[in-house]
MDTraj code that builds the backbone (N, CA, C; nanometers):
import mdtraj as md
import numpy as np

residues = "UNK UNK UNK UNK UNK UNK UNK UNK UNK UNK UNK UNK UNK UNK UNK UNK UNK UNK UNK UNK UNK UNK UNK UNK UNK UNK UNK UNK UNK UNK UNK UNK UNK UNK UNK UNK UNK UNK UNK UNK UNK UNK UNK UNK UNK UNK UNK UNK UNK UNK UNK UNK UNK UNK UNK UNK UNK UNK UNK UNK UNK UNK UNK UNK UNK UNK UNK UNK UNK UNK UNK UNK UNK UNK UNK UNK UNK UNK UNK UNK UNK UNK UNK UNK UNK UNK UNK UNK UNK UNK UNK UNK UNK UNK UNK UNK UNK UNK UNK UNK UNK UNK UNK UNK UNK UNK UNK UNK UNK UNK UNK UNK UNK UNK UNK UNK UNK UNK UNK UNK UNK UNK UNK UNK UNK UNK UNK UNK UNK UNK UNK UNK UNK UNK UNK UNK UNK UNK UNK UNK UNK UNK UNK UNK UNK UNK UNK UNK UNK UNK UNK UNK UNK UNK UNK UNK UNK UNK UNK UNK UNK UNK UNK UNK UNK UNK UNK UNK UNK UNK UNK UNK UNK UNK UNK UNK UNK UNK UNK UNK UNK UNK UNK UNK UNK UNK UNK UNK UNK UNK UNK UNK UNK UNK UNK UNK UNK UNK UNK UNK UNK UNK UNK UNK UNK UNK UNK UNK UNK UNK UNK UNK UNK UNK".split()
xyz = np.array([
    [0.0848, -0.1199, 0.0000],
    [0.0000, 0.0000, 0.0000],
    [0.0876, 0.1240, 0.0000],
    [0.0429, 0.2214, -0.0914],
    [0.1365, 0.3675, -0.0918],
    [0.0757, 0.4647, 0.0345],
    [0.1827, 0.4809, 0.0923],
    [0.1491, 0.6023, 0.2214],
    [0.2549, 0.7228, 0.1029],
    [0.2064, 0.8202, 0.2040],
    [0.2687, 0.9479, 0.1155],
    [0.3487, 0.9707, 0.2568],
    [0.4458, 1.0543, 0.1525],
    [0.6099, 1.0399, 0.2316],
    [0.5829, 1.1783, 0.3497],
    [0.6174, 1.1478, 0.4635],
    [0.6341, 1.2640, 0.5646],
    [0.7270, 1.3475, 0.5746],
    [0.6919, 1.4789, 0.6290],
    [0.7838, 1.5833, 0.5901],
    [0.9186, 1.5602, 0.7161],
    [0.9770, 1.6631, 0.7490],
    [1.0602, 1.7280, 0.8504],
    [1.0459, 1.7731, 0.8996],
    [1.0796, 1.8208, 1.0159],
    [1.0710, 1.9358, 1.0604],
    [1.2244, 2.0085, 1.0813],
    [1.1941, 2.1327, 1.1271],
    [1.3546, 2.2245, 1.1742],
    [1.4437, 2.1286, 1.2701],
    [1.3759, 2.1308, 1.3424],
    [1.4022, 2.0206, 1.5182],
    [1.4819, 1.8815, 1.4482],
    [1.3898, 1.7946, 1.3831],
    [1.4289, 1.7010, 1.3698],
    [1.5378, 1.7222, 1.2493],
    [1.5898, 1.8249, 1.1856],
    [1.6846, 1.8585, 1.1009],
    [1.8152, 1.8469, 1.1761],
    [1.7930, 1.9506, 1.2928],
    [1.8936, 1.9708, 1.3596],
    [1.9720, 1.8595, 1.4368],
    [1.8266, 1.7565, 1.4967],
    [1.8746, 1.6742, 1.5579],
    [1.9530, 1.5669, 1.4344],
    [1.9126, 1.5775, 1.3596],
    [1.9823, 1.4686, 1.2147],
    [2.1097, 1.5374, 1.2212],
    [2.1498, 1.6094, 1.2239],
    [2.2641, 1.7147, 1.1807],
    [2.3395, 1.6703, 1.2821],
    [2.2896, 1.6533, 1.4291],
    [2.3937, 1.6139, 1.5488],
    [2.4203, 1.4627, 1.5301],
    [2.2795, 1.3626, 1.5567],
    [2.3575, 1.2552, 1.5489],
    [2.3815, 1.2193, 1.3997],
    [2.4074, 1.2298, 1.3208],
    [2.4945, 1.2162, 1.1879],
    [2.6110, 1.2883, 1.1704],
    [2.6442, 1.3644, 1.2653],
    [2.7421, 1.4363, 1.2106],
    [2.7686, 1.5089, 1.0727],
    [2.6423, 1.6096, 1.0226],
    [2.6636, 1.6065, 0.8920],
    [2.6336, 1.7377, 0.8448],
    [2.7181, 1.8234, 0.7656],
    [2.7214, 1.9280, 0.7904],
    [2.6043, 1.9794, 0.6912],
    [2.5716, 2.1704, 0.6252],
    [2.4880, 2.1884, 0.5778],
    [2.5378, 2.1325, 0.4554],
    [2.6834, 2.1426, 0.4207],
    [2.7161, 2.1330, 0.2913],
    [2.7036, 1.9590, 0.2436],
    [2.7288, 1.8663, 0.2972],
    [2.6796, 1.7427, 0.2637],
    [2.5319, 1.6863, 0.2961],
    [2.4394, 1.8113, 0.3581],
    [2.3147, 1.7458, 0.2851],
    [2.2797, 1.7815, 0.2235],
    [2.3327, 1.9471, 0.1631],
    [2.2940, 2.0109, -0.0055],
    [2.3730, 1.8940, -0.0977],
    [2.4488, 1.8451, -0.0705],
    [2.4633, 1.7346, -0.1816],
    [2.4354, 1.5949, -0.1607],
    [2.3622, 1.5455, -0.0884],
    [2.3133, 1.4924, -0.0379],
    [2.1832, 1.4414, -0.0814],
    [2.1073, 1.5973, -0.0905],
    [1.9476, 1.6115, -0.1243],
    [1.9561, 1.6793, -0.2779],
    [2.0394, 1.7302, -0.2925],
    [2.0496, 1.8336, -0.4638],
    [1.9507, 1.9888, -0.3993],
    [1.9509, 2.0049, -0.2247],
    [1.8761, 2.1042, -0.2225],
    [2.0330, 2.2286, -0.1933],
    [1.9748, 2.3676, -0.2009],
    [2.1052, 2.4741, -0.1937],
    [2.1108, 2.4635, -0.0443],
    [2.2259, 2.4868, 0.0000],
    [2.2876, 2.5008, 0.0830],
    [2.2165, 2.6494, 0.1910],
    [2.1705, 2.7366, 0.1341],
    [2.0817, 2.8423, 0.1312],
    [1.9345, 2.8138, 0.2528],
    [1.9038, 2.6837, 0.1147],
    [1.7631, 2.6355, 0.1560],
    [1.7355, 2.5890, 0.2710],
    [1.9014, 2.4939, 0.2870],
    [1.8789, 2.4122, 0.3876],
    [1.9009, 2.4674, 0.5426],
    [2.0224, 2.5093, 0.5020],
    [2.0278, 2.6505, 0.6516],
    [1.9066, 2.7108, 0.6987],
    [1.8241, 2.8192, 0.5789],
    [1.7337, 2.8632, 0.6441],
    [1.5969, 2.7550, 0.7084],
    [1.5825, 2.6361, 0.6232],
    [1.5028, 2.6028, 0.7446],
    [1.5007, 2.5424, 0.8359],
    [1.7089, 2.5277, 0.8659],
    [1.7109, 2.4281, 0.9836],
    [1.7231, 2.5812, 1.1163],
    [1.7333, 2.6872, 1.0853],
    [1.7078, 2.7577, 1.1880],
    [1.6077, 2.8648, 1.1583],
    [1.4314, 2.7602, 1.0873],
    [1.3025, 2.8083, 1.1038],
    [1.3233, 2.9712, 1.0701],
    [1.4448, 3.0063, 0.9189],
    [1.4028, 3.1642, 0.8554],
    [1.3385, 3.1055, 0.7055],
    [1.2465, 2.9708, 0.7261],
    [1.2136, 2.9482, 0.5394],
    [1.1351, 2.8045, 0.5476],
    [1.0523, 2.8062, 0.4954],
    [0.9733, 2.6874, 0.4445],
    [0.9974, 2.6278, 0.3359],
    [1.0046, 2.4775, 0.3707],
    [1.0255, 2.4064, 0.1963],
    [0.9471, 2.3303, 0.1609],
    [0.9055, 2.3065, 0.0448],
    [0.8266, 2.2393, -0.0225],
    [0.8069, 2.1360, 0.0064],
    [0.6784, 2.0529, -0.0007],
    [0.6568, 1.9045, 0.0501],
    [0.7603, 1.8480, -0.0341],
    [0.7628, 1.8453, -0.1827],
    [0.8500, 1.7757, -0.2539],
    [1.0447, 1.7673, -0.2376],
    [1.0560, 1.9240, -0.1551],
    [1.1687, 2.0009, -0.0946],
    [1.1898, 1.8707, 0.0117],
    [1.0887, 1.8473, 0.1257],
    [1.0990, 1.7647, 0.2429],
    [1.1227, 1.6408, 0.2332],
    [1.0270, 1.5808, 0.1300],
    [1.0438, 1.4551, 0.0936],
    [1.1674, 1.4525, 0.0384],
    [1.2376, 1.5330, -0.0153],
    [1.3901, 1.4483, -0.0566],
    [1.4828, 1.4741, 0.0654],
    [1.4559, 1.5568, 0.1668],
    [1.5501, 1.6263, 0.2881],
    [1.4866, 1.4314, 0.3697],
    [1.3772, 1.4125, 0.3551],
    [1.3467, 1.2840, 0.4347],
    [1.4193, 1.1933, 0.3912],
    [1.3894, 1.1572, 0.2789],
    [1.4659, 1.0660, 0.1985],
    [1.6490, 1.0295, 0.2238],
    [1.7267, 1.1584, 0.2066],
    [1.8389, 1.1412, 0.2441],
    [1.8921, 1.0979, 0.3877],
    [1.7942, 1.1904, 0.4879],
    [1.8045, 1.1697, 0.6311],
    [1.7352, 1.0343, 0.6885],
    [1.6634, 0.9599, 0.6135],
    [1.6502, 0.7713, 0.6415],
    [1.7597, 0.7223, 0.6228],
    [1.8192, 0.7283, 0.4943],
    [1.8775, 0.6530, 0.4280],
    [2.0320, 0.6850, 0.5407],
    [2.0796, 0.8193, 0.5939],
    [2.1455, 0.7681, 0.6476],
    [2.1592, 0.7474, 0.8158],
    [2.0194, 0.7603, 0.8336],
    [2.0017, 0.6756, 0.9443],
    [2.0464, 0.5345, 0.9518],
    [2.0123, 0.4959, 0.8330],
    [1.9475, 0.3405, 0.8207],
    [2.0918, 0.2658, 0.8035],
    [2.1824, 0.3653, 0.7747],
    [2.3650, 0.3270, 0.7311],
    [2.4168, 0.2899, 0.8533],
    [2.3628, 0.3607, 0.9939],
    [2.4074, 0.3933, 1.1038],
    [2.3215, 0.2971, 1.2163],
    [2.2392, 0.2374, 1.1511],
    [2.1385, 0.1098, 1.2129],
    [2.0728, 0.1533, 1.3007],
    [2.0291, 0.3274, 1.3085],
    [1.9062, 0.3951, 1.3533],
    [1.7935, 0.4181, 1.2895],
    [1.7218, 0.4401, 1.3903],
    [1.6059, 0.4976, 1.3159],
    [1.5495, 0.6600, 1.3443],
    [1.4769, 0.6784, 1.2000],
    [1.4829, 0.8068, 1.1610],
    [1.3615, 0.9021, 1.3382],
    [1.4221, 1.0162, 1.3391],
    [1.3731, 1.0575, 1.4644],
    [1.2273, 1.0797, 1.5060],
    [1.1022, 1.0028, 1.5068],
    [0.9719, 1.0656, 1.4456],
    [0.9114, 1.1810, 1.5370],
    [0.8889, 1.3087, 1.5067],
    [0.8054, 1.3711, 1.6058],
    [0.7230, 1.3761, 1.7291],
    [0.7905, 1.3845, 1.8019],
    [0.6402, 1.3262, 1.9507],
    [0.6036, 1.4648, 1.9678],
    [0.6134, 1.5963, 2.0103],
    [0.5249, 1.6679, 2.0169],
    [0.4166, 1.7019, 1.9150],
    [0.3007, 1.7472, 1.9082],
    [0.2405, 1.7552, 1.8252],
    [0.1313, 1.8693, 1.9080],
    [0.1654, 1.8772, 1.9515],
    [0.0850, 1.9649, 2.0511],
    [0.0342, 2.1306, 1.9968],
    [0.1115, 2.1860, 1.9511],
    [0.1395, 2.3219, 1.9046],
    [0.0719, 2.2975, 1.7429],
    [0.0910, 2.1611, 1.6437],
    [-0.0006, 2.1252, 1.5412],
    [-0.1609, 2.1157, 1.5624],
    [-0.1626, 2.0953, 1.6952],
    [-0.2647, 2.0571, 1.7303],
    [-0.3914, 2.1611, 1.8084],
    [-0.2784, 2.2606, 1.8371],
    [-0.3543, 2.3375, 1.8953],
    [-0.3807, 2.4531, 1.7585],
    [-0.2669, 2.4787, 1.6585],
    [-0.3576, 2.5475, 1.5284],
    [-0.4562, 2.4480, 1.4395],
    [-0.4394, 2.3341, 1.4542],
    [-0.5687, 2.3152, 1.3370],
    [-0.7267, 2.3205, 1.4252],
    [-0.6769, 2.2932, 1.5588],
    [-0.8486, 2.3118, 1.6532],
    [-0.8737, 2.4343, 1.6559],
    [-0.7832, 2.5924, 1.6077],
    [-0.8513, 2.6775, 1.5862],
    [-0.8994, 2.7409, 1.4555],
    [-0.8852, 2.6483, 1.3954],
    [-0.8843, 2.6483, 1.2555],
    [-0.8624, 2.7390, 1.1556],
    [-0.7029, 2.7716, 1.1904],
    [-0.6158, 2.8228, 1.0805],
    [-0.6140, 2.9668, 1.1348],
    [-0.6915, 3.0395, 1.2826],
    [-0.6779, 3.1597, 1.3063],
    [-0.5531, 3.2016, 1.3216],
    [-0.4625, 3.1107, 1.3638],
    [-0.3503, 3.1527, 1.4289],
    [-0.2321, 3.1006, 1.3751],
    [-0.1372, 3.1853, 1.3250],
    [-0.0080, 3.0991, 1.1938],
    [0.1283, 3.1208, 1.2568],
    [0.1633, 3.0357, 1.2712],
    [0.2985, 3.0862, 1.3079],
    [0.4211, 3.1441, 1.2140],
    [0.4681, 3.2481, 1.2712],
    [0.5003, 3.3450, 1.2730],
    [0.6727, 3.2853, 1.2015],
    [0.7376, 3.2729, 1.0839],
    [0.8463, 3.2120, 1.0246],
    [0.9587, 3.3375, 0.9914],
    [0.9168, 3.4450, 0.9802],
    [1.0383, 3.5249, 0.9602],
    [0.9860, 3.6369, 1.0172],
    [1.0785, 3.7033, 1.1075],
    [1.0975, 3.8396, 1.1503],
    [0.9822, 4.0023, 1.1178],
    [0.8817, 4.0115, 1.2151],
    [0.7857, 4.0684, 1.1770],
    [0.8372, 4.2146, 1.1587],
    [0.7489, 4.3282, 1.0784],
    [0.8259, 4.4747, 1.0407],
    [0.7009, 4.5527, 1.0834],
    [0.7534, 4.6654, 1.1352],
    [0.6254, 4.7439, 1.1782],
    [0.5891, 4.8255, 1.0269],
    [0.3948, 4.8300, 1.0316],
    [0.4034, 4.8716, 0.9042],
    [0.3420, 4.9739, 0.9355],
    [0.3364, 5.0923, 0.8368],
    [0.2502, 5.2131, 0.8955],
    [0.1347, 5.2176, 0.8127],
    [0.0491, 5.2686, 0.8912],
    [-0.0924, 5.2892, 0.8133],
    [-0.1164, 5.3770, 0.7399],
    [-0.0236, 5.4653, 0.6535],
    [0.0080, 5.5670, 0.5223],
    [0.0382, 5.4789, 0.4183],
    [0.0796, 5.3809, 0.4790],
    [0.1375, 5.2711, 0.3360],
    [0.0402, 5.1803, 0.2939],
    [0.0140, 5.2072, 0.1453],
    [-0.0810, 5.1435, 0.0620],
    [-0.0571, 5.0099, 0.0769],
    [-0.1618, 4.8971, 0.0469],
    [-0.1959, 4.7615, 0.0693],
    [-0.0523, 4.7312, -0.0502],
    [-0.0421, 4.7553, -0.1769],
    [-0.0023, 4.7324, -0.2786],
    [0.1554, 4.7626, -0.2843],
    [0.1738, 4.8791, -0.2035],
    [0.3275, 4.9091, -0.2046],
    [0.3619, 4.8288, -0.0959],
    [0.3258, 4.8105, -0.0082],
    [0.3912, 4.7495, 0.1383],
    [0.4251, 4.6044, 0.0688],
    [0.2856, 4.4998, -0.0485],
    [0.3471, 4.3812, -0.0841],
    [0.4625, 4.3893, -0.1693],
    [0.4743, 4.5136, -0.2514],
    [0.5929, 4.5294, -0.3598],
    [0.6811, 4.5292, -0.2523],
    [0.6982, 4.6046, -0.1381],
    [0.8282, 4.6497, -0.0861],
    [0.8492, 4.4693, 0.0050],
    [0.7018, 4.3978, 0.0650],
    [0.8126, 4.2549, 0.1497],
    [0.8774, 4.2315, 0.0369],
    [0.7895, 4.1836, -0.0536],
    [0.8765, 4.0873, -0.1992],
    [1.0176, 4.1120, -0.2540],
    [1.0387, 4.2721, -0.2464],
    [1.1799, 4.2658, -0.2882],
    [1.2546, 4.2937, -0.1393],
    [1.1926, 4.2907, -0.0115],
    [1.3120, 4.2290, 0.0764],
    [1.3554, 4.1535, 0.0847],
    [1.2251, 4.0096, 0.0682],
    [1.2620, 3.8786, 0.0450],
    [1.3613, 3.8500, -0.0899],
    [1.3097, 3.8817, -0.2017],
    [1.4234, 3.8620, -0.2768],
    [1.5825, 3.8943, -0.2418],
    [1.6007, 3.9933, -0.1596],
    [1.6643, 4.0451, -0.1736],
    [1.7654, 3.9445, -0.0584],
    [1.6749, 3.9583, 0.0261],
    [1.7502, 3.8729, 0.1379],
    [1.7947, 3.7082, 0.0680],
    [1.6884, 3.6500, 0.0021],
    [1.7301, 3.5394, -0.0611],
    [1.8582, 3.5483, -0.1568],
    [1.9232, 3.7026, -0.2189],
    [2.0526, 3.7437, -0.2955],
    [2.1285, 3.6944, -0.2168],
    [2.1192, 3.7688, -0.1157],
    [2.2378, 3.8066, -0.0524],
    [2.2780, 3.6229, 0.0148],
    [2.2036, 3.5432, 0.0517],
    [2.2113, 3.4052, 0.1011],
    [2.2376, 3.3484, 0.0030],
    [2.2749, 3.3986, -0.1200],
    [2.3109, 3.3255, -0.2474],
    [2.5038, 3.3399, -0.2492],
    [2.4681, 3.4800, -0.2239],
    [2.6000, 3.5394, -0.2347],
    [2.6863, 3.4555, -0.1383],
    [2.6391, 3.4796, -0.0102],
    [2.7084, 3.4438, 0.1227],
    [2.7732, 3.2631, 0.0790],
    [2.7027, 3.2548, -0.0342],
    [2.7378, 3.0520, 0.0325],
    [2.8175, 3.0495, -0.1199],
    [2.8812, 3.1990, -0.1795],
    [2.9674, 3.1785, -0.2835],
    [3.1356, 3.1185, -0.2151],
    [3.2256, 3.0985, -0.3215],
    [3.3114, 3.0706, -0.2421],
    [3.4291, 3.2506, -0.2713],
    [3.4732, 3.2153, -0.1003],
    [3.6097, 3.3432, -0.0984],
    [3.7266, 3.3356, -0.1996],
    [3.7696, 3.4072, -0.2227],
    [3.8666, 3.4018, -0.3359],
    [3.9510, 3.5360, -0.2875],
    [4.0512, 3.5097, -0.2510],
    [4.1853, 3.6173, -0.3037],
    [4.2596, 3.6444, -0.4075],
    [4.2967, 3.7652, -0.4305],
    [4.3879, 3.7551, -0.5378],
    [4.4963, 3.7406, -0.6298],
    [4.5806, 3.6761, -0.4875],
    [4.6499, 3.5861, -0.5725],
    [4.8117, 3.7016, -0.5522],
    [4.9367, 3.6476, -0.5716],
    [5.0331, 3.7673, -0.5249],
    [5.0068, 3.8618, -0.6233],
    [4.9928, 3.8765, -0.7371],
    [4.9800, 4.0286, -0.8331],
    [4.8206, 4.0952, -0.7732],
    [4.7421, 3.9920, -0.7336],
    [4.6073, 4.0710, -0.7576],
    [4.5630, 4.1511, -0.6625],
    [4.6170, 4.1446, -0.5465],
    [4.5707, 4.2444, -0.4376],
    [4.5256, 4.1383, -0.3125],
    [4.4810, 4.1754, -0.2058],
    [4.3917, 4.1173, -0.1192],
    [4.2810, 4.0114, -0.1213],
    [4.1902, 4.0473, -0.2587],
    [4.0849, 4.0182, -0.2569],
    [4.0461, 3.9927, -0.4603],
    [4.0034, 3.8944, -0.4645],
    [3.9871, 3.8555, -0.6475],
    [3.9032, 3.9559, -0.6540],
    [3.8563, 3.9876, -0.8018],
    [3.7643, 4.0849, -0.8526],
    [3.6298, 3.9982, -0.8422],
    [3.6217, 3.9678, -0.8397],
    [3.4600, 3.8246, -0.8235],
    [3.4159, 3.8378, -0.6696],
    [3.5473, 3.8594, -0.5870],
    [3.5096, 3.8823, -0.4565],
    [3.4919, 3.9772, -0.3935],
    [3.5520, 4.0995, -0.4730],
    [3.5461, 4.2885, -0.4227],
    [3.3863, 4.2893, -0.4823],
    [3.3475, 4.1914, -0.6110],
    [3.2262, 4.2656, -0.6405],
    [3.1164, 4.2052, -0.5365],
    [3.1408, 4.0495, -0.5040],
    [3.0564, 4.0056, -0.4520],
    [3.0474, 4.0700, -0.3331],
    [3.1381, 4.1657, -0.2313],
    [3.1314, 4.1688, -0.1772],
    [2.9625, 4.3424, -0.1545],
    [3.0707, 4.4049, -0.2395],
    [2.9769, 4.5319, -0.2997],
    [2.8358, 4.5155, -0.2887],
    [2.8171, 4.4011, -0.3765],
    [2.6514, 4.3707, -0.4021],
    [2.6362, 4.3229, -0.2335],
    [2.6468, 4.2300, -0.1736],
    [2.5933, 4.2406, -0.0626],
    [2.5611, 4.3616, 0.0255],
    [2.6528, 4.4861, -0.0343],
    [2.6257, 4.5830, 0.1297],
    [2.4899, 4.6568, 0.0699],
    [2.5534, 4.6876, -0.0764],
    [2.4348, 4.7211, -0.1685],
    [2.2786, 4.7044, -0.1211],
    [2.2923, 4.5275, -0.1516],
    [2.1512, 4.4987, -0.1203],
    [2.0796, 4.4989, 0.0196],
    [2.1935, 4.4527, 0.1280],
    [2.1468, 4.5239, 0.2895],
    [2.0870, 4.6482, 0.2968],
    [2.1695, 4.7898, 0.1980],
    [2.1393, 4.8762, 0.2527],
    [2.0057, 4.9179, 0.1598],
    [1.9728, 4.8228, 0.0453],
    [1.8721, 4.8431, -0.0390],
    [1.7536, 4.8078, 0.0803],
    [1.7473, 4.6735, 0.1052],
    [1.6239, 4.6481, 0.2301],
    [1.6514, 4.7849, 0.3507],
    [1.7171, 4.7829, 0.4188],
    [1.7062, 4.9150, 0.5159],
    [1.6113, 5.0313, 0.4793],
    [1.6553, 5.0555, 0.3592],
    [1.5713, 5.1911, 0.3198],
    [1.3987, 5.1164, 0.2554],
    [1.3847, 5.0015, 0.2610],
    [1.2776, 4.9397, 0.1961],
    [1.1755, 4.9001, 0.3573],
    [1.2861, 4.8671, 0.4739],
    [1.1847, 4.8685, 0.5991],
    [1.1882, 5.0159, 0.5875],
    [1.2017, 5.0986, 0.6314],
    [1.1892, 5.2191, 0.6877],
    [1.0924, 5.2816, 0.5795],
    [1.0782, 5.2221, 0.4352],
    [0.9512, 5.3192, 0.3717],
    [0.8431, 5.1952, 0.4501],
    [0.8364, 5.0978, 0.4789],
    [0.7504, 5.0293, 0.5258],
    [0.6977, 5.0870, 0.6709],
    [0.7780, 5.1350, 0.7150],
    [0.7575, 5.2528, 0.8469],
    [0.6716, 5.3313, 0.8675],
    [0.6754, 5.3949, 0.6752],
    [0.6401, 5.5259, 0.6678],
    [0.7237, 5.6579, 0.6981],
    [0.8879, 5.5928, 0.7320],
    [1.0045, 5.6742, 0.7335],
    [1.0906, 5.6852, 0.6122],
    [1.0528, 5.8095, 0.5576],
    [1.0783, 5.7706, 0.4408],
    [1.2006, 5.8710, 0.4701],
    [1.3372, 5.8082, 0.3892],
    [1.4983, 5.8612, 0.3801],
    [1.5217, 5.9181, 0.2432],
    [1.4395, 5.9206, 0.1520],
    [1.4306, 5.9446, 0.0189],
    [1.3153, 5.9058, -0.0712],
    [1.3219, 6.0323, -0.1436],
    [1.1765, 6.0610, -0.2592],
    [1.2389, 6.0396, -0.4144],
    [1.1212, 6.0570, -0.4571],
    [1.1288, 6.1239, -0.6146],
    [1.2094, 6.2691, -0.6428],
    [1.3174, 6.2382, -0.7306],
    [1.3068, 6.3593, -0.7560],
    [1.2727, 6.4639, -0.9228],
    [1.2357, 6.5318, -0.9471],
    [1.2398, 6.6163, -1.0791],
    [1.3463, 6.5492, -1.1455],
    [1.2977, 6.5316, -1.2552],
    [1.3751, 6.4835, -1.3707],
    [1.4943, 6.5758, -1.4317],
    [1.6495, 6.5439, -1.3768],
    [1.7329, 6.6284, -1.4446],
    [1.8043, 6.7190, -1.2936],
    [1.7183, 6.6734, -1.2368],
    [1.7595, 6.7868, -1.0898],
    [1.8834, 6.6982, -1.0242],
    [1.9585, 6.8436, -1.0041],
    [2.0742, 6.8737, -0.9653],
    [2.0631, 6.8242, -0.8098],
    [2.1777, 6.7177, -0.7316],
    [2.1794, 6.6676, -0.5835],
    [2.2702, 6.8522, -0.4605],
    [2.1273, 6.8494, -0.4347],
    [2.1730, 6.9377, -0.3215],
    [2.2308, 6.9193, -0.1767],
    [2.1967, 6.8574, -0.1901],
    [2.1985, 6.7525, -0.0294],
    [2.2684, 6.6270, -0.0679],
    [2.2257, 6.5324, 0.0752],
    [2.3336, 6.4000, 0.0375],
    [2.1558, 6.3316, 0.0456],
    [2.0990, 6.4171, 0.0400],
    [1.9527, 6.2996, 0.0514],
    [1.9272, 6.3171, -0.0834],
    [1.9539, 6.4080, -0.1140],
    [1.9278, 6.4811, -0.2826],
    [1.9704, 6.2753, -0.3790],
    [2.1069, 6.3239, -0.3545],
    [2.2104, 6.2553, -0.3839],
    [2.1365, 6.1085, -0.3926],
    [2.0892, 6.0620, -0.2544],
    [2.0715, 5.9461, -0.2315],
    [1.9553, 5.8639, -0.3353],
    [1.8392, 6.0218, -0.2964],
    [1.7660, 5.9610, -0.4250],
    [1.7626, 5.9451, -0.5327],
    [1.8598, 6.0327, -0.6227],
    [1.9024, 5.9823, -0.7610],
    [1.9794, 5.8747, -0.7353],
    [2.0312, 5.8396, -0.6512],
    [2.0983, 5.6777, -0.6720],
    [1.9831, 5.6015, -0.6889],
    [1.8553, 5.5847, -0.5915],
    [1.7718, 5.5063, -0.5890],
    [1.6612, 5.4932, -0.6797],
    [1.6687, 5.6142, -0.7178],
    [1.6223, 5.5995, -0.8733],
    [1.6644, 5.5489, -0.9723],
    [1.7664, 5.4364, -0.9633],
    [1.8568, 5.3604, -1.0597],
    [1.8058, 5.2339, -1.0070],
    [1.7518, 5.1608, -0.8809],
    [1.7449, 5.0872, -0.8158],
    [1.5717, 5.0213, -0.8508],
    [1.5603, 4.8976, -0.8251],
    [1.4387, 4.8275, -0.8185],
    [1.3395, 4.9054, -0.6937],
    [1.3734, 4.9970, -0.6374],
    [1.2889, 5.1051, -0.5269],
    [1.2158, 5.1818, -0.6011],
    [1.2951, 5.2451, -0.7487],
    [1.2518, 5.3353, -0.8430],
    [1.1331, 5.3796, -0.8076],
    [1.0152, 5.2964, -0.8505],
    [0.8918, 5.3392, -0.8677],
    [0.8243, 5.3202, -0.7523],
    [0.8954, 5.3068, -0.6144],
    [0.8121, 5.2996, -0.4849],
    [0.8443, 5.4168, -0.3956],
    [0.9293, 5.4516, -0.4769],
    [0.9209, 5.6256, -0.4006],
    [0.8724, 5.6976, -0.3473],
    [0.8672, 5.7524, -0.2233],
    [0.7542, 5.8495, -0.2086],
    [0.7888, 5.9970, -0.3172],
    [0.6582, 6.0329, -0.3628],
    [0.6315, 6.1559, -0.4325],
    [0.7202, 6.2721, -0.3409],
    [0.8182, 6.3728, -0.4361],
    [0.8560, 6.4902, -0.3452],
    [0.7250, 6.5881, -0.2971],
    [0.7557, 6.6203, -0.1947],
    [0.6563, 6.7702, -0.1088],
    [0.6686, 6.8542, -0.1862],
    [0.5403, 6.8802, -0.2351],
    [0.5220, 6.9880, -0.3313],
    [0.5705, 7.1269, -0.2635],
    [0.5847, 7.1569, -0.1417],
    [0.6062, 7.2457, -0.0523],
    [0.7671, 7.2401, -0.0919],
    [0.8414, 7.1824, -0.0776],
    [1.0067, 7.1634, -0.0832],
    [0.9928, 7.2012, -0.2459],
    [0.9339, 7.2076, -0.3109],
    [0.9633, 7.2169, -0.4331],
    [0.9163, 7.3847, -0.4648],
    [0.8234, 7.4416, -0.4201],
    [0.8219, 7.5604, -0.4428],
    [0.9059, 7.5885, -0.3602],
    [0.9861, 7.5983, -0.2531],
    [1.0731, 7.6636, -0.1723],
    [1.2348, 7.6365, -0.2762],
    [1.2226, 7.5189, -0.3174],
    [1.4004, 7.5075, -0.4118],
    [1.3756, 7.6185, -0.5212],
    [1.2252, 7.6270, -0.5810],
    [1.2106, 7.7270, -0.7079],
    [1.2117, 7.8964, -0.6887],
    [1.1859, 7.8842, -0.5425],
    [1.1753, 8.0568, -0.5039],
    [1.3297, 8.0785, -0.4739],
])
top = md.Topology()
chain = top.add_chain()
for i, resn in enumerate(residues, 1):
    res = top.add_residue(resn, chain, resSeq=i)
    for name in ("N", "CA", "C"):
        top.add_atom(name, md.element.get_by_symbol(name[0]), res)
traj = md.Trajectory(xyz[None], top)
């Protein structure tokens, strides 16, 4: 008879991880899942796919079964049990909540999680690249690694300014097309007007704008 394959959990990841001795990088090859994937959901920042689990299960039997254990099965259930008896009111809570302000439209606040998440998912791309120096002519650091490094602060400081419009603190607007940086905020926002933020800008104060024209 076919039973359908059971998932994982974080817990029982971790505990696989101790008694196997086995690090993130041999169960990304292990499972064919990223190294990324597997980190974030052995310390509960990411959910994976049933089909994701079933192969994270799959590998973690098999080397149980090398080791003439058996695979760890869940005994609490308690906390499963207490969201499906309220039926689905209550979700637990998987990544880091952001205060949102009530100026911020339904529509921009989802544009702005989505490219944190993307963004954060970059940078966990980046992080699990490998280091590279450059070698005695090349300096300190390879060119693959000065850039990789760039794009990471880049994209940190891209989310920063993406919570804080989620705030409703906004560090930079729109500005006039062609206009000259007066300021370093001036400045900032023509950078970010090059940026995937572009069009989530807040509009400049029409007030600041007759005061630059007088």
């Amino acid at each position: 008879m076919n039973t359908s394959k059971k998932g994982v959990s974080p817990e029982q990841l971790r505990q696989a991880a101790k008694d196997l001795n086995l690090t993130v990088a041999a169960i990304a090859e292990g499972t064919g899942l990223s190294k990324a994937y597997i980190s974030e959901f052995r310390n509960e920042t990411r959910n994976l796919s049933a089909s994701q689990q079933a192969q994270l299960r799959t590998y973690l039997e098999a080397q149980y079964k090398e080791q003439g254990q058996d695979f760890p099965e869940a005994q609490d259930t308690s906390d499963q049990d207490l969201l499906q008896g309220l039926g689905g009111m209550v979700k637990r809570i998987t990544r880091p909540a952001i205060l949102l302000s009530e100026d911020v439209p339904a529509a921009q606040a989802e544009k702005l999680a989505d490219l944190i998440e993307a963004n954060r998912l970059k940078v966990g791309d980046i992080l699990n690249t490998e280091f590279a120096t450059g070698g005695f002519f090349g300096g300190e650091f390879s060119e693959a690694t000065e850039n990789a490094i760039r794009e990471i602060f880049a994209l940190l400081a891209l989310n920063y300014v993406a919570i804080l419009m989620l705030q409703g603190r906004n560090i930079a607007r729109k500005l006039p097309e062609g206009a000259q940086p007066k300021t370093m905020g001036d400045w900032l926002s023509g950078y970010l007007a090059a940026s995937p933020l572009a069009d989530l800008l807040p509009e400049a104060d029409p007030a600041d704008a007759e005061a630059e024209a007088a």
